[in-house]
MILO-495942 format. One line per 4 residues: number of its first residue (from 1); for each residue y, z, x of C-alpha. Coordinates in steps of 0.02 Angstrom, whole numbers. Each point is the difference from the previous one (the first is absolute). Layout:
// MILO-495942
NUM) Y:Z:X | ...
//
This chain:
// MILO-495942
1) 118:-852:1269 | 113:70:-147 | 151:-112:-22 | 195:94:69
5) 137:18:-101 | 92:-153:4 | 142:-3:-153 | 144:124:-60
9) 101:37:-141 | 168:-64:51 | 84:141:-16 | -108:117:66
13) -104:132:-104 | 83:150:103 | 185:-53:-65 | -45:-7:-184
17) -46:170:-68 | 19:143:98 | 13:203:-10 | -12:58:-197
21) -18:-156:-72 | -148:-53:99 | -88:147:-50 | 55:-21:-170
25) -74:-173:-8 | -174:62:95 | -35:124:-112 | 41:-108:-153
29) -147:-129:82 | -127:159:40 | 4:39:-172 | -19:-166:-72
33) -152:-5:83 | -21:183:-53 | -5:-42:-170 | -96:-158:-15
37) -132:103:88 | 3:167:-98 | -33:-118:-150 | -175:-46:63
41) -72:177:-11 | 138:97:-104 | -93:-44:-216 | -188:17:82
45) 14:187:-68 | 114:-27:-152 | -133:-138:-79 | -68:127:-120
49) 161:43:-64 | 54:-186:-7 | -158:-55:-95 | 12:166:-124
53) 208:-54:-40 | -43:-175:2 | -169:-2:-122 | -88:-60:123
57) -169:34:100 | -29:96:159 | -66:-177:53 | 151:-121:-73
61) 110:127:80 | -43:-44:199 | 85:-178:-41 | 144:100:37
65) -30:13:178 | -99:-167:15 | 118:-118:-70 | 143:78:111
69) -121:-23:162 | -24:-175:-52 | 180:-43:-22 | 69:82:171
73) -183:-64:90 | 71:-203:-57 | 173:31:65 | -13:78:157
77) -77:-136:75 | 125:-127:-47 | 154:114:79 | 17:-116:140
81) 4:-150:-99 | 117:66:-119 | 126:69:137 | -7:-187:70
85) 54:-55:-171 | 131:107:-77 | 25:110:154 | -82:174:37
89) 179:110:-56 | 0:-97:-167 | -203:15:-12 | 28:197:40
93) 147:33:-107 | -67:-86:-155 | -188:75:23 | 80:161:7
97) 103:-17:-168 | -147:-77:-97 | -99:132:52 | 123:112:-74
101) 4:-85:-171 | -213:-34:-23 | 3:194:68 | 127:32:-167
105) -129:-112:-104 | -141:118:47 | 71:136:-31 | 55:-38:-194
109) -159:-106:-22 | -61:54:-182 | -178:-94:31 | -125:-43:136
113) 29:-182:-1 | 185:14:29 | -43:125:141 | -122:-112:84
117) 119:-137:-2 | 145:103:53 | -123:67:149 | -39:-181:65
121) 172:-46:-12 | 54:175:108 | -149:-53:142 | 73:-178:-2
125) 161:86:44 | -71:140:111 | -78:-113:128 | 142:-86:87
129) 92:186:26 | -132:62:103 | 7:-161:151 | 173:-29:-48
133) 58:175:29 | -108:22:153 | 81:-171:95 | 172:35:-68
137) -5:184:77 | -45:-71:184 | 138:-151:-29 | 148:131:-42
141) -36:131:137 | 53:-45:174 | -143:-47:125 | -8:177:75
145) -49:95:-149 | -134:-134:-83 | -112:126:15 | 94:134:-79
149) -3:-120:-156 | -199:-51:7 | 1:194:0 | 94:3:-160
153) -117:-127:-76 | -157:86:45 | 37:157:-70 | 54:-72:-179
157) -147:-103:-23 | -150:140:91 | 113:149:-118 | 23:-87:-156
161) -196:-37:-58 | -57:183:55 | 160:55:-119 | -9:-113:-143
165) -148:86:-94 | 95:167:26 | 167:-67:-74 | -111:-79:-143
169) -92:173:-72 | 159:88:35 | 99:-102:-126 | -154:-19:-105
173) -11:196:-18 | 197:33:1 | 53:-139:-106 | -59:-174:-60
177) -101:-137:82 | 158:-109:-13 | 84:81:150 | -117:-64:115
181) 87:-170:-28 | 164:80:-21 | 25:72:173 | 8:-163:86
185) 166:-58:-111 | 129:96:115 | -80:-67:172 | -15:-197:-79
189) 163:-20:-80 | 95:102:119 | -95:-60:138 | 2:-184:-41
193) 205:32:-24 | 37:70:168 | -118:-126:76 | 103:-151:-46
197) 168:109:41 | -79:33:193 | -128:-141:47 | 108:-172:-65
201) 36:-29:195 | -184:-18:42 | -31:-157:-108 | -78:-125:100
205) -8:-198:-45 | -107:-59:-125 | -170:-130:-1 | -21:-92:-142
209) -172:-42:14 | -110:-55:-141 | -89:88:-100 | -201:34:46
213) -41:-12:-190 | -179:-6:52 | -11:134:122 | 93:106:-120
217) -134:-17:-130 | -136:16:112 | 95:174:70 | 4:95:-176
221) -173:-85:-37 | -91:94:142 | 118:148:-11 | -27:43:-171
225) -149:-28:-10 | -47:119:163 | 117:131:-56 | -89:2:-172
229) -173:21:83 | 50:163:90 | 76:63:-130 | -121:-7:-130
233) -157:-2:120 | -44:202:-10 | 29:-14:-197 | -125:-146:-37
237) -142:28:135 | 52:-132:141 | -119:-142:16 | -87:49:-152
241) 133:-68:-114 | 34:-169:-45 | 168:16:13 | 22:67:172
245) -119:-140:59 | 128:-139:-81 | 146:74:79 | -74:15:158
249) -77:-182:4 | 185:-33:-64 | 78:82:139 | -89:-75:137
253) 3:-189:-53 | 204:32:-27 | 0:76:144 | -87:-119:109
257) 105:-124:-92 | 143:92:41 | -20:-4:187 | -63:-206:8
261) 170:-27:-92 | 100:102:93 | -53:-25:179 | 31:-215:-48
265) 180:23:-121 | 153:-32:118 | 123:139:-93 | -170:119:-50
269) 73:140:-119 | -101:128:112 | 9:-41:180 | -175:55:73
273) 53:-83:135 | 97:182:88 | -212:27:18 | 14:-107:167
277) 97:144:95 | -139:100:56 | 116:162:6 | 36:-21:-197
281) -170:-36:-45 | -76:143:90 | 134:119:-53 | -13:-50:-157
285) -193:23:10 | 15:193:71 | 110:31:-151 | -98:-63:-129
289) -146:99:68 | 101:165:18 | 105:-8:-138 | -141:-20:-120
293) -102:154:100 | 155:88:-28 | 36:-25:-190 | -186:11:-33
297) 13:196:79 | 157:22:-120 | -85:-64:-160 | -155:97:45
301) 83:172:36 | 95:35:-171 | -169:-90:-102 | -79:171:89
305) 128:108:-7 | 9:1:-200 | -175:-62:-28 | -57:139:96
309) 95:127:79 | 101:34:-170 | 170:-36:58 | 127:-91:-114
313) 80:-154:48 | 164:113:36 | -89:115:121 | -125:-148:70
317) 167:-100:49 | 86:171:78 | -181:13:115 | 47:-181:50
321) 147:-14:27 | 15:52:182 | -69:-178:33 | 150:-64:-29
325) 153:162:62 | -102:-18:178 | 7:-179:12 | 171:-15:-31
329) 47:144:142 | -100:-96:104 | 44:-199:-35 | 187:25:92
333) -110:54:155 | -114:-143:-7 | 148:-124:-45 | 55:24:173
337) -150:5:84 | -46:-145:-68 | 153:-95:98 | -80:55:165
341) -181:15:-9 | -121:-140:-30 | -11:-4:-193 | -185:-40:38
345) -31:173:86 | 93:97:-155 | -89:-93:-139 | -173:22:95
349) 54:216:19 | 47:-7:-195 | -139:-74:-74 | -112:111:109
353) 90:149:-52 | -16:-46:-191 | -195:-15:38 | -35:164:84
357) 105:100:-163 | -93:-97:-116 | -188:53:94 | 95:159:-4
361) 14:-2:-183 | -213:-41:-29 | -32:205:8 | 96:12:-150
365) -88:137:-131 | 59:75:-155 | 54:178:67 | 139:-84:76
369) 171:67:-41 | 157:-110:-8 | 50:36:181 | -153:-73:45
373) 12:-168:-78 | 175:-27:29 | 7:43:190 | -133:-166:45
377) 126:-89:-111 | 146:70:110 | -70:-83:159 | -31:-156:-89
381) 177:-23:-32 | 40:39:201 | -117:-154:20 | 62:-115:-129
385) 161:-60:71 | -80:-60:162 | -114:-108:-91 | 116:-59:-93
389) 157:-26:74 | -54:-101:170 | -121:-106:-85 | 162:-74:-136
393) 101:-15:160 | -117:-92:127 | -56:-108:-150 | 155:-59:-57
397) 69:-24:179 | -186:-121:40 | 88:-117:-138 | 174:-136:34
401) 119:75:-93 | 25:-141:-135 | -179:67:-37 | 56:177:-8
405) 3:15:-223 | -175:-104:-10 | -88:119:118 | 72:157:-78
409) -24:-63:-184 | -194:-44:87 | -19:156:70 | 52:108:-165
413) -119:-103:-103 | -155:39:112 | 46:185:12 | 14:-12:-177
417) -132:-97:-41 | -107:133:112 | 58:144:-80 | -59:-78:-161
421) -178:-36:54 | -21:164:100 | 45:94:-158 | -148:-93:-102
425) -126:33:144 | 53:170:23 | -6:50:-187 | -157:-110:-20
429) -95:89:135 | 45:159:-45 | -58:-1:-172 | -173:-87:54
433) 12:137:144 | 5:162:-107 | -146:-87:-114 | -112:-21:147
437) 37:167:65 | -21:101:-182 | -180:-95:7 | -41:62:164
441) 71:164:-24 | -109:49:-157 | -169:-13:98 | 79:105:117
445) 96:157:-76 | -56:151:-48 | -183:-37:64 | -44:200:-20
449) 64:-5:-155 | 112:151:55 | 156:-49:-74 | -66:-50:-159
453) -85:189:-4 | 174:77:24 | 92:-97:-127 | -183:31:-129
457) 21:201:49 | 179:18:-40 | -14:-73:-167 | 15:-169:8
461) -70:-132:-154 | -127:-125:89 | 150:-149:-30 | 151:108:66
465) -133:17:152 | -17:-163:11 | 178:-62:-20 | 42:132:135
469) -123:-92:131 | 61:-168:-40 | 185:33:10 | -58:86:177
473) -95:-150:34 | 146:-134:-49 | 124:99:92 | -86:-11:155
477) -40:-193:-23 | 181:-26:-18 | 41:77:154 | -154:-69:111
481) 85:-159:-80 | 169:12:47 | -39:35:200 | -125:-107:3
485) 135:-156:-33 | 125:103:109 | -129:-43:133 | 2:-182:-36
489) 165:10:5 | 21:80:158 | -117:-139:88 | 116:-148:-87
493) 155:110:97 | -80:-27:152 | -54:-196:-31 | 176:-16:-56
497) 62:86:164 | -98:-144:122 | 62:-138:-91 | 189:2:76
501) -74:-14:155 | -10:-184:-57 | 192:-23:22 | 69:-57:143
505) 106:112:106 | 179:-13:-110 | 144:-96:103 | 136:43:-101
509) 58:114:-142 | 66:-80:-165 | 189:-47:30 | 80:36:-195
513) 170:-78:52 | -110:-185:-23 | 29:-94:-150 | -161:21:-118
517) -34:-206:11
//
């Protein structure tokens, strides 16, 4: 049975911000979140240009993007415990303006080792906004338009990885690498102004618990350590390096460490124990599973789209970017559907959905034009929101609502941590996927020799021939490759889609006029 609202802010939620200013202040939170996400995918395609500025290699340069993943992976987690502590408005509004100032770092950095450090310091700072803004939204806006504000959420955190790489080669081919860390200054330090101005009144009392020293170690142990191994993986041959074997060994003693410690500490700094609402945990599950189908289709479809089909990272981000214009028409639809139909029923339809476009997507070829690839991206988006939406809502409202910032901060660290792994499996299997294809291919093309006559007759040198055939050869590996993992991913839509079916039947909706603890 999931536990009823019980407490409320004394004043009431409703009385506190209302008309502009509550819009003000929801929009500031959305893109907080905005932000700290955008920065996960937004220097994947500027690493050449970092590395070339920097003097550093291809190779040195993806500690860029690894050392901010490990930062914001360490701190998400801990958002509940650190709201306890100092209070989630403080927690917010101070994430918010060091992320601004490590963003300012990177941005002037004059060599990799400041950058790095400047990047871990801007993830430890990231990964409180995206909880913290999420369970701040649902506690300003009154009960009857919760959903309205999961809706907000949801869109900022589905639009911002699919429009990070885009924003990243557009201010690596316009200007300098640096902007990439110079957008965010505007939306931190104004943000993290207005916040203080607008959400003061929803400071809630304070637990001074003591400090889980040992917990905490054991946390950015296993974390690190895991984050490292995806990371690197692809680059150094999995299981056949040394030093992927150590961190993995490393990450699974921590972890199981981690979880001994955690389950026995009275004030744990990660409290696994939101895992005993059966709602949360299978929410949580279906989210996971989805959310890492999901970003494994959008890493995969630009990798093709400029490996293969020619198109810049410009053009490749115009052919995706319906994804995200349809699921934003469509997410203030499913906000208030979501308030009268079993959340169950519209996460089960979503998911689904998502599944059949991707299968739609395995007939791919390369005579497609842009119309074609963006429309199956199109109805993605229309499917997107009802995934998404319900499952936040009827996960956070299977939780007490002095729970409410360690489930969220949970919750964003496994759909994190998910997007993170699906990317190395996806990228992994695609390489190994267009290898084993290529091999297969050669036994099989041109067995009458025909095309290699042709190319002979009109002219053709004996190694132009041959270069001709292979390029044919690759290019057709690569796309056998790419929808053969869009079918893969299409069957983990529909396992995802089952999985809800493990919640119970929700009771209530979240009520964001209770006091966080």
């Amino acid at each position: 049975m999931q536990e009823q609202t019980s407490s409320h802010a004394p004043s009431g939620a409703e009385t506190q911000l209302s008309g502009g200013m509550l819009w003000i202040a929801a929009i500031i939170l959305a893109a907080a979140n905005f932000i700290a996400v955008l920065n996960m995918t937004i220097a994947n395609v500027a690493v050449p240009n970092i590395a070339g500025s920097l003097g550093a290699t291809l190779s040195q340069g993806t500690w860029v993007i690894t050392s901010y993943a490990v930062g914001e992976a360490i701190t998400v987690p801990l958002t509940g415990w650190l709201s306890a502590r100092y209070g989630a408005v403080r927690v917010f509004v101070w994430a918010m303006v060091m992320f601004g100032v490590f963003s300012a770092v990177s941005g002037l950095a004059n060599s990799l080792g400041l950058l790095v450090v400047a990047r871990i310091f801007q993830g430890f700072s990231g990964g409180p906004l995206m909880p913290l803004s999420q369970t701040l939204l649902m506690r300003i806006f009154p009960k009857e338009k919760t959903a309205a504000a999961i809706g907000l959420w949801s869109m900022t955190t589905l639009v911002a990885p699919v429009l990070g790489p885009i924003l990243g080669g557009y201010f690596c081919d316009e200007y300098r690498w640096s902007w990439i860390f110079f957008i965010n200054l505007p939306i931190a330090f104004a943000g993290g102004f207005f916040a203080w101005q607008l959400l003061q009144s929803y400071r809630e009392p304070l637990q001074r618990n003591p400090i889980d020293r040992i917990g905490l170690v054991l946390l950015i142990i296993w974390v690190a350590a895991l984050q490292l191994m995806l990371d690197e993986g692809k680059d150094l041959d999995w299981f056949a390096s040394t030093k992927i074997v150590t961190l993995a060994i490393v990450a699974a003693i921590a972890f199981a460490a981690f979880l001994i410690w955690e389950f026995h500490e009275d004030h744990p700094i990660v409290d696994l124990r939101v895992f005993r609402h059966r709602g949360f945990t299978a929410c949580v599950l279906t989210i996971s599973l989805a959310f890492a189908a999901f970003f494994g289709a959008s890493v995969l479809t630009p990798l093709w789209l400029q490996n293969l089909m020619g198109y810049t990272a410009t053009k490749a981000g115009i052919a995706t970017a319906g994804t995200g214009l349809a699921a934003f028409f469509v997410a203030p639809l499913v906000a208030q559907l979501s308030t009268r139909v079993d959340a169950r029923k519209l996460v089960f339809g979503g998911v689904i959905w998502l599944g059949i476009d991707t299968m739609w997507r395995t007939v791919a070829n390369t005579d497609m034009t842009m119309w074609n690839v963006a429309l199956p991206l199109i109805f993605m988006g229309f499917g997107l929101p009802f995934f998404f939406i319900p499952t936040t809502g009827l996960a956070l409202a299977s939780v007490e609502e002095r729970e409410m910032d360690s489930a969220a901060g949970l919750m964003n660290f496994l759909r994190t941590l998910s997007g993170a792994f699906a990317t190395s499996v996806v990228t992994t299997t695609w390489g190994n996927q267009i290898t084993r294809n290529h091999a297969e291919l050669v036994g099989l093309a041109d067995g009458d020799q025909s095309v290699r006559g042709m190319l002979e007759a009109s002219g053709a040198p004996g190694d132009a021939v041959n270069q001709v055939i292979d390029y044919m050869i690759t290019g057709q590996s690569v796309m056998l490759a790419t929808n053969q993992l869009m079918l893969a991913i299409g069957i983990a839509f529909f396992i995802a889609a089952s999985v809800i079916w493990l919640a119970p039947k929700p009771t209530r909706v979240v009520d964001p006029s209770a006091g966080g603890h």
